[in-house]
C-alpha atoms as a printed R data frame, in Angstrom:
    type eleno elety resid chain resno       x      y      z
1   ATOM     1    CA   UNK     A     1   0.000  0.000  0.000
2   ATOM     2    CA   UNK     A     2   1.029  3.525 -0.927
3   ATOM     3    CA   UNK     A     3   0.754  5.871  2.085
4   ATOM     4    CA   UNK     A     4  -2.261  8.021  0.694
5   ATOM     5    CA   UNK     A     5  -4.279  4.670 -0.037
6   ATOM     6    CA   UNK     A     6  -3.366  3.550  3.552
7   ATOM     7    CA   UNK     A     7  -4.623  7.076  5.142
8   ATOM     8    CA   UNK     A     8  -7.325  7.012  2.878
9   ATOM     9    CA   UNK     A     9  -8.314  3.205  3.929
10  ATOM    10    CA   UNK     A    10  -7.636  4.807  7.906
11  ATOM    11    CA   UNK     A    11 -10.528  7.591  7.296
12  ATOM    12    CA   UNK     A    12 -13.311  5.297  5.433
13  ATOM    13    CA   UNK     A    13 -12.598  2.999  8.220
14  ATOM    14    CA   UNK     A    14 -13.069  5.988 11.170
15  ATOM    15    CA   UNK     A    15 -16.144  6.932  8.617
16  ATOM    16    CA   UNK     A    16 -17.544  3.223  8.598
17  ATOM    17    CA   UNK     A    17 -17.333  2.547 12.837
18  ATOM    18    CA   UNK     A    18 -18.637  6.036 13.541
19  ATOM    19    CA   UNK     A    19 -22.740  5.598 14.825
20  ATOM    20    CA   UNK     A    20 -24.831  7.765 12.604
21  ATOM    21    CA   UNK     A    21 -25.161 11.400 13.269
22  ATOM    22    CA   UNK     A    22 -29.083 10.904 14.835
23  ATOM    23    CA   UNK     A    23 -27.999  8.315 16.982
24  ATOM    24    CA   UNK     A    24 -25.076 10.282 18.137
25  ATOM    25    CA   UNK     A    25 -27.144 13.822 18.525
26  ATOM    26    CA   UNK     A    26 -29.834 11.521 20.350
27  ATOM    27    CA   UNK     A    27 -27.773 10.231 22.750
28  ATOM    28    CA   UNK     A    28 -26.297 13.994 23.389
29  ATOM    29    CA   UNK     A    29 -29.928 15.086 24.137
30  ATOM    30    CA   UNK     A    30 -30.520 12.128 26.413
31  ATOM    31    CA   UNK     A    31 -27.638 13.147 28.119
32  ATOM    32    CA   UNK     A    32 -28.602 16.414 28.626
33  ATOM    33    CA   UNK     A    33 -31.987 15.778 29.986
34  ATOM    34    CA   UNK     A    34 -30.296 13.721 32.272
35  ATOM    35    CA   UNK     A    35 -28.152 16.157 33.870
36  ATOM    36    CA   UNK     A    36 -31.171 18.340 33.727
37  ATOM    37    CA   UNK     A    37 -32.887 16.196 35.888
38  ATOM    38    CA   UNK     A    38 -29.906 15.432 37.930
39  ATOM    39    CA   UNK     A    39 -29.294 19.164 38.592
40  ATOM    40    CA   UNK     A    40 -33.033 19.477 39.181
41  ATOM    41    CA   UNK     A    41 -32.920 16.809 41.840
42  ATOM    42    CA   UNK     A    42 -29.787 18.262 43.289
43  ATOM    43    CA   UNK     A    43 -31.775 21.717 43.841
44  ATOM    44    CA   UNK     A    44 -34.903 20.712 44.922
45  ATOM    45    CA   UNK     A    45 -32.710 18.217 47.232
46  ATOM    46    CA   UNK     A    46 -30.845 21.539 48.562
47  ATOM    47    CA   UNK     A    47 -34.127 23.475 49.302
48  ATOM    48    CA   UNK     A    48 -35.614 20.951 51.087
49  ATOM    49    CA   UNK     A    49 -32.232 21.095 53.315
50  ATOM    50    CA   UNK     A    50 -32.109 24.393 53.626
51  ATOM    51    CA   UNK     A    51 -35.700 24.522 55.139
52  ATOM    52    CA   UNK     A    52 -34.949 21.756 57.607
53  ATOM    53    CA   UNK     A    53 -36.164 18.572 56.164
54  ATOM    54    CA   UNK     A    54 -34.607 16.124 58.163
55  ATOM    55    CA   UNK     A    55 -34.287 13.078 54.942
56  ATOM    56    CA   UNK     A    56 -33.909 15.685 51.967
57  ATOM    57    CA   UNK     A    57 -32.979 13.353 49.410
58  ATOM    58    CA   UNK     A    58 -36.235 10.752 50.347
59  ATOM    59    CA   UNK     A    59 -38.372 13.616 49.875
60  ATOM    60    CA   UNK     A    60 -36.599 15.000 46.773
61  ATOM    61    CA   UNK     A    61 -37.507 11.987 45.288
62  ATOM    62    CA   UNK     A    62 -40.909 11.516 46.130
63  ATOM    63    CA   UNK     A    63 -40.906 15.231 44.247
64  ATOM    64    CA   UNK     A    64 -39.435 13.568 41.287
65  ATOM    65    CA   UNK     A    65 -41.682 10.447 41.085
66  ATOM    66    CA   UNK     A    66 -44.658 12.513 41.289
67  ATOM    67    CA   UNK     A    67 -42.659 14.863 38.401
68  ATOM    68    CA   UNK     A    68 -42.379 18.024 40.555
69  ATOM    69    CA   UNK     A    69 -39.549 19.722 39.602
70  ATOM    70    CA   UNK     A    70 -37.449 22.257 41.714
71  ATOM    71    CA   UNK     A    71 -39.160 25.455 39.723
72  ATOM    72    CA   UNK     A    72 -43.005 23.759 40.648
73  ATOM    73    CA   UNK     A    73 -42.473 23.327 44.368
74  ATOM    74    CA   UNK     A    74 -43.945 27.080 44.758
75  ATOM    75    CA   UNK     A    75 -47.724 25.004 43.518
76  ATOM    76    CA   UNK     A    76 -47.711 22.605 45.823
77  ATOM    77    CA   UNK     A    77 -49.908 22.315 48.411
78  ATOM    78    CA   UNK     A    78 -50.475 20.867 51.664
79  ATOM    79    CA   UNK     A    79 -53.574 18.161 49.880
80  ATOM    80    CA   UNK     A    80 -51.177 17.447 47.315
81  ATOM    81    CA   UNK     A    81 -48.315 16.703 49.383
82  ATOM    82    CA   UNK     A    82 -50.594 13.983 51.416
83  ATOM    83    CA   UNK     A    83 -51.726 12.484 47.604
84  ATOM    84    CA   UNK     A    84 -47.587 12.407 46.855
85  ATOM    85    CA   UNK     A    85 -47.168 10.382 49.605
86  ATOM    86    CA   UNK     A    86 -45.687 12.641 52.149
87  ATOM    87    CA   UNK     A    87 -47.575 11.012 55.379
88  ATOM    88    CA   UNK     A    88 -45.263 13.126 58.061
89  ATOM    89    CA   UNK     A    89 -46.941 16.188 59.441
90  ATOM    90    CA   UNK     A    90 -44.029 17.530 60.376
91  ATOM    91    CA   UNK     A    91 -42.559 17.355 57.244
92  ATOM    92    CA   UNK     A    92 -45.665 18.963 55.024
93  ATOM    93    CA   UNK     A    93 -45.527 21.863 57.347
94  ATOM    94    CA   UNK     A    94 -41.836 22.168 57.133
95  ATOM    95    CA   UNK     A    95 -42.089 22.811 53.565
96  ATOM    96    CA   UNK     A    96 -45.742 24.634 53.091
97  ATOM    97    CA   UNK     A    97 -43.637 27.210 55.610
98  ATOM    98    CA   UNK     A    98 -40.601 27.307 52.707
99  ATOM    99    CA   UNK     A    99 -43.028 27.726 50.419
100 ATOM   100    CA   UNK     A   100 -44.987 30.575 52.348
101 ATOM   101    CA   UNK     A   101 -41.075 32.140 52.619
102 ATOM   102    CA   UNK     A   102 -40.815 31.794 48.973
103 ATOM   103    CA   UNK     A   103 -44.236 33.392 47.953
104 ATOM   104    CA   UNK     A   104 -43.452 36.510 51.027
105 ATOM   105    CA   UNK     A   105 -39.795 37.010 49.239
106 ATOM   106    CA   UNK     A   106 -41.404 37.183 45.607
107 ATOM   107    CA   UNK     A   107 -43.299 39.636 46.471
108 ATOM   108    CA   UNK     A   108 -40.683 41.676 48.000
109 ATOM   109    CA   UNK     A   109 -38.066 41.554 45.809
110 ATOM   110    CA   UNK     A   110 -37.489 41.800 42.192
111 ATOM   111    CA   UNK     A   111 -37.203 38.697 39.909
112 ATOM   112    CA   UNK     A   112 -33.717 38.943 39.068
113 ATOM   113    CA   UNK     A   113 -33.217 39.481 42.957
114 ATOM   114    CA   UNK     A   114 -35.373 36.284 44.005
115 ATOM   115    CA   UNK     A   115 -33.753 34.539 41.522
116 ATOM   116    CA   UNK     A   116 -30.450 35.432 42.895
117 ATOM   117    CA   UNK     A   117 -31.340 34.485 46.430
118 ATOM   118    CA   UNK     A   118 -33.080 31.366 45.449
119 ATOM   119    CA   UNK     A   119 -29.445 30.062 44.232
120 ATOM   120    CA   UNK     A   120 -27.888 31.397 47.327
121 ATOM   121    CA   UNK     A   121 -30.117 29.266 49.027
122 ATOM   122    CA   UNK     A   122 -29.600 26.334 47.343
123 ATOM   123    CA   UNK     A   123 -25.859 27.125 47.382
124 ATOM   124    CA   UNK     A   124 -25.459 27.828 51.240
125 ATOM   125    CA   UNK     A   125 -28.546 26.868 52.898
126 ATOM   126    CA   UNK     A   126 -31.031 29.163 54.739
127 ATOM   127    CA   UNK     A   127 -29.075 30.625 57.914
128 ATOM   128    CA   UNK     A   128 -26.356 31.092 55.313
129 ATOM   129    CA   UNK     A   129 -27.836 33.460 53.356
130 ATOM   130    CA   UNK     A   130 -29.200 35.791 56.335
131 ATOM   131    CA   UNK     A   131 -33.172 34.858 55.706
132 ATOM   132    CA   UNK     A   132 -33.771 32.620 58.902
């Protein structure tokens, strides 16, 4: 073989073994709704701290099974918590007050400015950020 019919053998080969282009861009956007609902999980995991939820995670999850995302939890309500699944008392009032917080600081402060506090929050927790 001649060194251009070798490289040229080299990139029909690369050309051959590559997965077509939809499968490829498919599997990009499957990754990226992934980390979307990773991240999503992550923050809704973090407010849930950050108001005092003693098992975050558990109840981060029951958020996700019932597809309630971190930008939702401001609809729920005390009814549909107890339809979710979340049988402690404790707990439902724990986050209908975070949720009574969030509705008193949106209507206080600007969006950009609740959405900056809002990732403070989730960054640092509650007593972190000054709004215990």
């Amino acid at each position: 073989f001649s060194s251009e019919t070798k490289s040229q053998k080299v990139v029909n080969l690369n050309i051959a073994t590559r997965p077509p282009l939809a499968k490829t861009f498919q599997r990009t956007v499957q990754h990226v709704q992934q980390l979307e609902l990773d991240d999503d999980f992550r923050l809704s995991t973090d407010w849930l701290r950050a108001q005092g939820v003693s098992d975050p995670m558990q109840y981060a999850k029951i958020l996700r099974q019932n597809h309630v995302g971190y930008d939702d939890i401001h609809n729920l309500t005390e009814k549909r918590l107890i339809v979710m699944g979340v049988a402690k008392i404790g707990i439902r009032n724990i986050i209908m007050r975070g949720i009574k917080n969030l509705e008193g600081e949106h209507t206080s402060l600007s969006v950009g400015d609740a959405l900056n506090k809002a990732q403070e929050i989730a960054l640092h927790g509650l007593k972190n950020v000054g709004l215990h």
